[in-house]
Each structure stands twice: as C-alpha cells, then as structure tokens.
C-alpha positions as a Markdown table, in Angstrom:
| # | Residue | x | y | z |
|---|---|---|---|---|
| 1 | Unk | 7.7 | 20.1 | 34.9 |
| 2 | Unk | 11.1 | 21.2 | 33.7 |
| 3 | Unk | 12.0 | 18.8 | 30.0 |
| 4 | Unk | 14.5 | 16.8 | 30.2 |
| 5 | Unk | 14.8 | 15.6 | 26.5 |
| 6 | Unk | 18.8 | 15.6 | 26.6 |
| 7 | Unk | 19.1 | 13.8 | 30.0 |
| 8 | Unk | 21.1 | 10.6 | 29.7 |
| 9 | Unk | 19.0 | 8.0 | 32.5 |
| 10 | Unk | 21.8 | 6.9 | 34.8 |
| 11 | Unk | 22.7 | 3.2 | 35.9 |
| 12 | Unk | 20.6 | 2.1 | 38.8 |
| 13 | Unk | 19.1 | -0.5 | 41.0 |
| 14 | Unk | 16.9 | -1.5 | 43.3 |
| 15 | Unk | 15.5 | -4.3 | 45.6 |
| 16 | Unk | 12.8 | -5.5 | 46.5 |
| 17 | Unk | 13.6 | -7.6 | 49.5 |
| 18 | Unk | 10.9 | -10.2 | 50.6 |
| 19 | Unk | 9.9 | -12.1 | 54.3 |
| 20 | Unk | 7.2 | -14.8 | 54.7 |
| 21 | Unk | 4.9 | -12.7 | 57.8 |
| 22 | Unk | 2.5 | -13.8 | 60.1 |
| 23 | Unk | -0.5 | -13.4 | 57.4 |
| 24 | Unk | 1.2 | -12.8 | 54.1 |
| 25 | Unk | 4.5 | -12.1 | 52.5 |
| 26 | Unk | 5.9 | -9.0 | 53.4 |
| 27 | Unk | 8.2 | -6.1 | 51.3 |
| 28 | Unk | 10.5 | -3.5 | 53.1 |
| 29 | Unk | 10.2 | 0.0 | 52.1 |
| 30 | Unk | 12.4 | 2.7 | 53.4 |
| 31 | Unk | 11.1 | 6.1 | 53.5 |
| 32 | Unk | 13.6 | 8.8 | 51.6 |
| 33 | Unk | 14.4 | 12.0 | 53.3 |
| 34 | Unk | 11.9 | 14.7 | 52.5 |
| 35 | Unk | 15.3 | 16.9 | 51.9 |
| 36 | Unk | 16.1 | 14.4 | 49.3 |
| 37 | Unk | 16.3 | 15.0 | 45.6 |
| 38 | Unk | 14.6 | 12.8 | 44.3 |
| 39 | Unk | 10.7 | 11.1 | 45.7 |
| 40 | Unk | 11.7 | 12.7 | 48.9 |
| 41 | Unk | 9.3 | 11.4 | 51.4 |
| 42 | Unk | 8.2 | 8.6 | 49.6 |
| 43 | Unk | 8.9 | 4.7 | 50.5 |
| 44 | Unk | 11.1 | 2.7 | 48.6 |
| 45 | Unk | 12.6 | -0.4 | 47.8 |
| 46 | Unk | 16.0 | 0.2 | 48.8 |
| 47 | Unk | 18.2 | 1.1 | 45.7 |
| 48 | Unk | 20.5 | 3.8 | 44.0 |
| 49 | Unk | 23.0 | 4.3 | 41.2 |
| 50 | Unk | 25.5 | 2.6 | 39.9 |
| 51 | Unk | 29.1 | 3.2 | 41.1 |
| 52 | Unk | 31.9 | 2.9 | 38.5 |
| 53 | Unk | 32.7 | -0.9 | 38.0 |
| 54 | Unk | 28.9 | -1.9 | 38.8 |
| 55 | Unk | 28.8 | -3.7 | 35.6 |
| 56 | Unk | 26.3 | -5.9 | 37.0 |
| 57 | Unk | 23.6 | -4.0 | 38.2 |
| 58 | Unk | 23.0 | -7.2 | 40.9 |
| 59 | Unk | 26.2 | -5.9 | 42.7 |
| 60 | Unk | 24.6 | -2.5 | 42.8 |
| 61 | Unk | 21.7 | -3.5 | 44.0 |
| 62 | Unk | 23.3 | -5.5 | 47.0 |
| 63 | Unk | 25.5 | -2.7 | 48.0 |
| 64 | Unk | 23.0 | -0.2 | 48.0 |
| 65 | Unk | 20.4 | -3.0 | 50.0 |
| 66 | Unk | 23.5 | -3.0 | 52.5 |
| 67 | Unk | 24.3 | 0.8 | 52.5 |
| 68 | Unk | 20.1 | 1.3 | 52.8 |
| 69 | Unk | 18.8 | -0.6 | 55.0 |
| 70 | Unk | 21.9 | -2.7 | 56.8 |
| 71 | Unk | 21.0 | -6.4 | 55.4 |
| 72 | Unk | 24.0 | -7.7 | 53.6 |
| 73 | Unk | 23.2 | -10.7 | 50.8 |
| 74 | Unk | 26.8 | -12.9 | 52.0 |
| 75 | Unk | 27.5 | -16.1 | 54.7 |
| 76 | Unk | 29.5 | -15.8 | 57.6 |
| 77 | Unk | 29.4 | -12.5 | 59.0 |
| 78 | Unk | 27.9 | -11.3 | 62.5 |
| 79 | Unk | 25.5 | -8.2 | 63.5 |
| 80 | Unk | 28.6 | -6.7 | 64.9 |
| 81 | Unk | 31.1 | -7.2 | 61.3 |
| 82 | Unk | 27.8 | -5.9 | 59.6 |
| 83 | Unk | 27.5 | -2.8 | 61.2 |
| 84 | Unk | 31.3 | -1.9 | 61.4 |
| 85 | Unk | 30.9 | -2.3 | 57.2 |
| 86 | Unk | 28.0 | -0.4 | 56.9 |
| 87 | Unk | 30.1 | 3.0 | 58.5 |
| 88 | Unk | 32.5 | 2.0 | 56.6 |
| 89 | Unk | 30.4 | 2.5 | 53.4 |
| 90 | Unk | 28.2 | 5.3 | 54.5 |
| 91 | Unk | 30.7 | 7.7 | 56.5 |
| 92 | Unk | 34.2 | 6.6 | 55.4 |
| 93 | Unk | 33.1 | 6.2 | 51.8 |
| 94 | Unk | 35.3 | 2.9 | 51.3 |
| 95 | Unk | 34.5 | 0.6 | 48.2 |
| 96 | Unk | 32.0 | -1.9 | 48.8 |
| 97 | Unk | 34.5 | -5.1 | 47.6 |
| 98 | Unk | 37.4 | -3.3 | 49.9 |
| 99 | Unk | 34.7 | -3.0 | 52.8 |
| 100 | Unk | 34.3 | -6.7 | 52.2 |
| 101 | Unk | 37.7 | -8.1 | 51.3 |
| 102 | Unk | 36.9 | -11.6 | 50.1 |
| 103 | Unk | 33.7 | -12.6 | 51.5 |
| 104 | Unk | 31.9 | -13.3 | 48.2 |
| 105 | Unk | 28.5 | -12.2 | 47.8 |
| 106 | Unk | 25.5 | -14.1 | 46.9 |
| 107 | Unk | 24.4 | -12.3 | 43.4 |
| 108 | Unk | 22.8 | -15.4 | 42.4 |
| 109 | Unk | 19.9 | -15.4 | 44.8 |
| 110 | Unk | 18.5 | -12.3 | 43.3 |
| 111 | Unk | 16.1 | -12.4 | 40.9 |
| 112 | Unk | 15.3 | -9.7 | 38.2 |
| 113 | Unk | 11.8 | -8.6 | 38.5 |
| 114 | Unk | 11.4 | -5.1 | 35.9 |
| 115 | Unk | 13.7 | -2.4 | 34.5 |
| 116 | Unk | 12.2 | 1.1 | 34.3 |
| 117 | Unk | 13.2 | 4.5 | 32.9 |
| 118 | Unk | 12.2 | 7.9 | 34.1 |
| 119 | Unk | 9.9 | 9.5 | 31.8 |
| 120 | Unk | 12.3 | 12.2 | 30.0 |
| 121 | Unk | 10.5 | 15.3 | 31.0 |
| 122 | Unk | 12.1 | 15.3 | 34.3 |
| 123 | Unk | 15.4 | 16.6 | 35.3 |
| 124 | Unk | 16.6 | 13.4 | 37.7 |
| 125 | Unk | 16.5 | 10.2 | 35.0 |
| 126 | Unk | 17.0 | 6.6 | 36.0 |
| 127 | Unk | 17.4 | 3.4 | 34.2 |
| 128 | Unk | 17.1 | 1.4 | 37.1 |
| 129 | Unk | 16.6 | -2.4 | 37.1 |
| 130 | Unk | 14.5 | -4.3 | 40.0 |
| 131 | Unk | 15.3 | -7.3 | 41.4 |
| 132 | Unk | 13.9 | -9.5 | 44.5 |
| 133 | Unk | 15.4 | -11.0 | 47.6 |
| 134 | Unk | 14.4 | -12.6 | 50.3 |
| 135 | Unk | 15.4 | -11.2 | 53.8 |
| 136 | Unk | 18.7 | -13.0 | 55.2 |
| 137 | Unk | 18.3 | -15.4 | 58.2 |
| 138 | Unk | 19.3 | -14.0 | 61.6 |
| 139 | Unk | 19.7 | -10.4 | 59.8 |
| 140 | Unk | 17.7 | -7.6 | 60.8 |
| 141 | Unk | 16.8 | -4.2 | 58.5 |
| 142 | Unk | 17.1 | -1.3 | 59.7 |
| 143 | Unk | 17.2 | 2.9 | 57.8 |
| 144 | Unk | 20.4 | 4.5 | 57.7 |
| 145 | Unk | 19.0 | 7.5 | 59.2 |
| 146 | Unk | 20.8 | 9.4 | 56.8 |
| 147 | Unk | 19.1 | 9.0 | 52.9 |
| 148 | Unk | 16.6 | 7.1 | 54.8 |
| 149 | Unk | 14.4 | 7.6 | 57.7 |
| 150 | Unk | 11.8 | 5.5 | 58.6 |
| 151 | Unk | 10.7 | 1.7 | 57.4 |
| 152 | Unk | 7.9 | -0.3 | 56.9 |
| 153 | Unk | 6.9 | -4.5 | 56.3 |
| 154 | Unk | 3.6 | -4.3 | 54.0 |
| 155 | Unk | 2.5 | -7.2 | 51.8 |
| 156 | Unk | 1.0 | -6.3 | 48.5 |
| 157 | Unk | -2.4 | -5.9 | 49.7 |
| 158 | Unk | -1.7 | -3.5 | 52.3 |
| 159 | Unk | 0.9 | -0.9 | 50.3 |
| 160 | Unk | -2.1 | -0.8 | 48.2 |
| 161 | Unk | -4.5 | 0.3 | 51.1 |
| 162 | Unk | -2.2 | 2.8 | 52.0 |
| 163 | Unk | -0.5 | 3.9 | 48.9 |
| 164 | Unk | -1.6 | 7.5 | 49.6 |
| 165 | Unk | -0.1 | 7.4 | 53.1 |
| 166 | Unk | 3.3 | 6.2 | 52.0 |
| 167 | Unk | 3.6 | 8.3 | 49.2 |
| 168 | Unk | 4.4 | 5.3 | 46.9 |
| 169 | Unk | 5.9 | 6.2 | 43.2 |
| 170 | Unk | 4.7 | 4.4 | 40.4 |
| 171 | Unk | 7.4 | 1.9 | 40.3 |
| 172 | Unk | 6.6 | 0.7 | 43.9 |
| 173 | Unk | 2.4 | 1.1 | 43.5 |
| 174 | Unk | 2.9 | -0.8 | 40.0 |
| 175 | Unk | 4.7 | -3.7 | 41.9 |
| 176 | Unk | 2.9 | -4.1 | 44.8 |
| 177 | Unk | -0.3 | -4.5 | 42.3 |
| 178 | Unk | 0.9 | -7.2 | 40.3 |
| 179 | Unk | 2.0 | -9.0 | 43.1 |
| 180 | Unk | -1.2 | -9.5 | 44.9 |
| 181 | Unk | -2.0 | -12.7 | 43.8 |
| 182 | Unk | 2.0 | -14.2 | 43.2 |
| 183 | Unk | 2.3 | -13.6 | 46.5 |
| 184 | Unk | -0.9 | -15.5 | 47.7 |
| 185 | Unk | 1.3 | -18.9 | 46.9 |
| 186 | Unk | 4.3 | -17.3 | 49.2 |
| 187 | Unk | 8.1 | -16.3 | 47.9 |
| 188 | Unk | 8.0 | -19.1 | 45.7 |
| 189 | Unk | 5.0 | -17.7 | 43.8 |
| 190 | Unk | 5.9 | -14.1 | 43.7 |
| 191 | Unk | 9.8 | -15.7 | 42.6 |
| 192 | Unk | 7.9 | -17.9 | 39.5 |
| 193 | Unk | 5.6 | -15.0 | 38.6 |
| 194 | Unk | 9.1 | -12.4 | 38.3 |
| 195 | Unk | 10.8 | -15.6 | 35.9 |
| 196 | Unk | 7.7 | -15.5 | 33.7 |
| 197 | Unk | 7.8 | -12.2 | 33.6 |
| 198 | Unk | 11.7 | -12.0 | 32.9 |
| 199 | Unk | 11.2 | -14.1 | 29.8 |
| 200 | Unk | 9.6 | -11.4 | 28.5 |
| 201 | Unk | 11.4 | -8.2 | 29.8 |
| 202 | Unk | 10.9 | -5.0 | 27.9 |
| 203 | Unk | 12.1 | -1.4 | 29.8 |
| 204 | Unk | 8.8 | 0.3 | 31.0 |
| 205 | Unk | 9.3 | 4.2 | 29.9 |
| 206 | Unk | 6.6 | 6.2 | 31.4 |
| 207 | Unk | 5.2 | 9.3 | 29.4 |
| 208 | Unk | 3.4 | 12.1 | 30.5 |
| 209 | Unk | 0.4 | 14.1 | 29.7 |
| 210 | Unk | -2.3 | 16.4 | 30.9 |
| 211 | Unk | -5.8 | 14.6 | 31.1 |
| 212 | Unk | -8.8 | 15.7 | 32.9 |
| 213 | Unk | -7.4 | 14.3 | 36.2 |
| 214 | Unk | -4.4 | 15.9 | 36.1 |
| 215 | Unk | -1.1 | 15.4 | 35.4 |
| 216 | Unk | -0.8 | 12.0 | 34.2 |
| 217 | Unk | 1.6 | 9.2 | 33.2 |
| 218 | Unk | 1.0 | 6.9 | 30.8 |
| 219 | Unk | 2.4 | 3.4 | 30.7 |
| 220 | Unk | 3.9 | 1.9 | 27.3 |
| 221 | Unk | 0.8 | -0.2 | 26.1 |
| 222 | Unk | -1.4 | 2.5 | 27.0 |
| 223 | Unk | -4.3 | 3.7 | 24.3 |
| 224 | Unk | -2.8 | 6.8 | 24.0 |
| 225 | Unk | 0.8 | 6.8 | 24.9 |
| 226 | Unk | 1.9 | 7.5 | 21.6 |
| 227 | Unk | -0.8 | 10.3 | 20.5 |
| 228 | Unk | -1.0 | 11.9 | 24.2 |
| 229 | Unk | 2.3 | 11.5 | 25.6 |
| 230 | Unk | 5.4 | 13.7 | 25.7 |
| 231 | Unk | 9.1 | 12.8 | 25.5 |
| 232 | Unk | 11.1 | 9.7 | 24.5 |
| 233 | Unk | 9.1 | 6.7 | 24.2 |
| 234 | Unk | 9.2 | 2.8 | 24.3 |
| 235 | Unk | 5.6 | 1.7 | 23.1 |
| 236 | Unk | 4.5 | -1.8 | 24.3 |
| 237 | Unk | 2.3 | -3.7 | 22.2 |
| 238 | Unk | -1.2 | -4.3 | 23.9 |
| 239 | Unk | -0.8 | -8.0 | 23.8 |
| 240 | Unk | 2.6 | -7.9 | 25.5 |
| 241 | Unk | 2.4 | -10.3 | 28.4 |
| 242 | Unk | 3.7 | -7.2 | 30.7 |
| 243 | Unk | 0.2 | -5.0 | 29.8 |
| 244 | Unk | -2.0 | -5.9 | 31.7 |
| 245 | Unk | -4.2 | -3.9 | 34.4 |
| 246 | Unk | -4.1 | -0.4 | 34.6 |
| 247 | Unk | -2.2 | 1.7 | 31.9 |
| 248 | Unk | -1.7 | 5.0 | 33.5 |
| 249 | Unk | -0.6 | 6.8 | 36.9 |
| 250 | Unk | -2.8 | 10.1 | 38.1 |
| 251 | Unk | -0.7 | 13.1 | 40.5 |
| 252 | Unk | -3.8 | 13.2 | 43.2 |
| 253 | Unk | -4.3 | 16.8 | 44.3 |
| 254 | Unk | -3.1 | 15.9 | 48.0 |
| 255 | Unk | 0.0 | 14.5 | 46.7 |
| 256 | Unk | 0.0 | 10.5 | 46.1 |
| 257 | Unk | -0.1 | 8.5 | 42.8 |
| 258 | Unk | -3.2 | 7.1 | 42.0 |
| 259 | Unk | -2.5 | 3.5 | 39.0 |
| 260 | Unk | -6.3 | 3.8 | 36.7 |
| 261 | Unk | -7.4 | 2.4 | 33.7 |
| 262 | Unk | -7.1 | 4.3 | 30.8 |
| 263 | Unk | -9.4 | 4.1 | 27.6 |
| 264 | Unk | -9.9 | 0.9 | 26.2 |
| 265 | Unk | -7.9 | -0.7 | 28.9 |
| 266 | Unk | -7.1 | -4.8 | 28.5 |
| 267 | Unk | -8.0 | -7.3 | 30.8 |
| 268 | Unk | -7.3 | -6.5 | 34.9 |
| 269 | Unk | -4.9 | -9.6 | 35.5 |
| 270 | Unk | -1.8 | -11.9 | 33.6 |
C-alpha cells in the first residue's frame, strides 16, 4: 500500500439516510462504480467532497444525498422539479444553491453521527463527517447510474449478514454494528444513540498493520494502535464512550472487511 504521510484528508460528507421498514429500520446504500477510484464496488452511504463554500459540511452532505441517490432534504418541490435539478447537478454541473434558487433546505434535520479520517498510508484521504436522515415523505431514491449503480434498504442486522457480499468499508460495517440495538427502539432510538454519541465526538483515524490475518486496521482505542500501527494517529483512550466492541478491521482473502476484537478488547456494547 502506497504511503501517504503528506496527503492533506479532504472536506467530506456523508449520509446515512434512514426509513422505518416492514420489520426494522432500514439504511440506503448505493453501490460505487467498480471503475471508481475510490471503494469501487462497495455500498455506501451516499456522500462525497466538499465543494468550495461548503462550509458546513450538512450542506455537503445534502447535495451529495441529492446528486447520489435523487432525495432532496427541502418542502415543496414535485418528482418532476426533482429530477429536472438532479441533471442539472450531475450533467450541467450547475451550483447546488443556483440549481435551487431560494427553496431553503432543511440542514437542521440532520443529525451528526461520526467523523472519520483515512488512515494516511493511502493515497485518496478523507476527513468526512457522517450524519443521519430520515427518508423524505412522498420521495423515492434512486442511483445516479453514473458514480453509482445499484442500491439497497438493509437494517443493521442484515448489512451485517451480508457485509461480505456488499463489500462494506469499515466506516459503513462499523455503523451498521453499533446501531443494532439503537435501532431496535426505531429512528428515534438510533437519533438519541448518535446525540449521546455526539457529546462525545472524537475523529476516528484508522491505522494500519500487518497481523497474522493479514492486513489490518486498527481503531484508535485499540491495544496496539500506538506500538503496531503505521502513519498519523489519533489514539482514543480505552474508557472513551466511543470504544467499545471490536477494535480492529481484517482485508479477508476474498475481498470484504471483516470488524474483530483485538487483544485485550473492552466490553462488546455502550
């Protein structure tokens, strides 16, 4: 893996956009083109980088939601108006507030869930923030068929089942396992459980190793993420509300991130 010490992370967001299902809550994941270049073929939350005047990394995050996966976070505006915008984005390349004119968007229903870094030895670095949504009334989401290709509704549970199938980074497999029980209680629960968790925010910077399973990345309150790891580093303390569960991601030989304990892990739940 090529080292990326010098690599300034760039502005980014993403969402994770929520719907109460039949059985369970559900997330939408878009699947990135396997030409892309960056976790091509894997599924997503919908999200991207910062575009100059993005100060607010919400507004990023609800353009890139709306460029993504079509499912704009404003009132009073029809499947038709939402679709001529959307070309508007993605092949005319207009400004998200010119697309919009003066129909205000609704930053305020988004809540911030995490904020992580790319670890440092890679090329591609991030600094994206996370935040949730819940799916727009009378809206339907749909790929652009451009960055993305295919989509899928999973709660928790299931991304989990088939983590290997969807090709699911660490970001998304790290989410989907702390939200199995928040999202037990519904939207509401997995809403309070990403409050509790904001009043304690810290910037998760993965680092990685070589361990007997292979190439490995370690999370910030991991055992050995100072002694073992490689690159710039954010160390956690191991008491930090955040660290919990398993510390550390493992490559799987048939492609696939596998989240595992690693030594002296802490307790399995917040």
């Amino acid at each position: 893996m090529a080292q990326g010490q010098d690599v300034q992370p760039r502005a980014a967001a993403s969402v994770i956009l929520m719907r109460e299902g039949a059985r369970a809550v559900e997330i939408y994941l878009l699947r990135r083109h396997r030409n892309a270049s960056f976790m091509s073929s894997s599924y997503v939350f919908p999200g991207g980088i910062a575009e100059e005047g993005e100060d607010d990394l919400r507004l990023t995050a609800a353009r890139e939601l709306f460029e993504e996966a079509g499912v704009l976070l404003a009132e009073g505006s029809n499947e038709a108006q939402r679709e001529a915008w959307r070309h508007t984005l993605n092949v005319d390349k207009q400004p998200f507030a010119q697309t919009l004119g003066q129909r205000p968007l609704q930053l305020e229903t988004m809540q911030y869930y995490a904020h992580w870094i790319t670890p440092s030895v890679e090329k591609r670095r991030y600094s994206a923030q996370f935040f949730m949504a819940t799916m727009p009334k009378g809206q339907v989401a749909s790929p652009d068929n451009r960055e993305t290709v295919d989509e899928v509704w999973v709660s928790p549970e299931e991304a989990l089942e088939r983590a290997t199938e969807l090709h699911l980074p660490p970001p998304q497999l790290r989410t989907f396992f702390e939200l199995v029980e928040p999202s037990k209680a519904g939207i509401a629960g997995m809403l309070a459980f990403a409050r509790k968790g904001q009043a304690h925010a810290h910037a998760i910077l993965p680092r990685a190793c070589a361990s007997a399973e292979g190439l490995t990345l370690l999370m910030p309150w991991d055992a050995e993420y100072l002694s073992a790891g490689n690159g710039a580093s954010l160390p956690m303390a191991a008491d930090h509300p955040l660290a919990w569960g398993p510390s550390r991601f493992v490559l799987q030989a048939g492609g696939g991130w596998k989240h595992i304990a690693g030594p002296s892990a802490g307790p399995s739940a917040a």
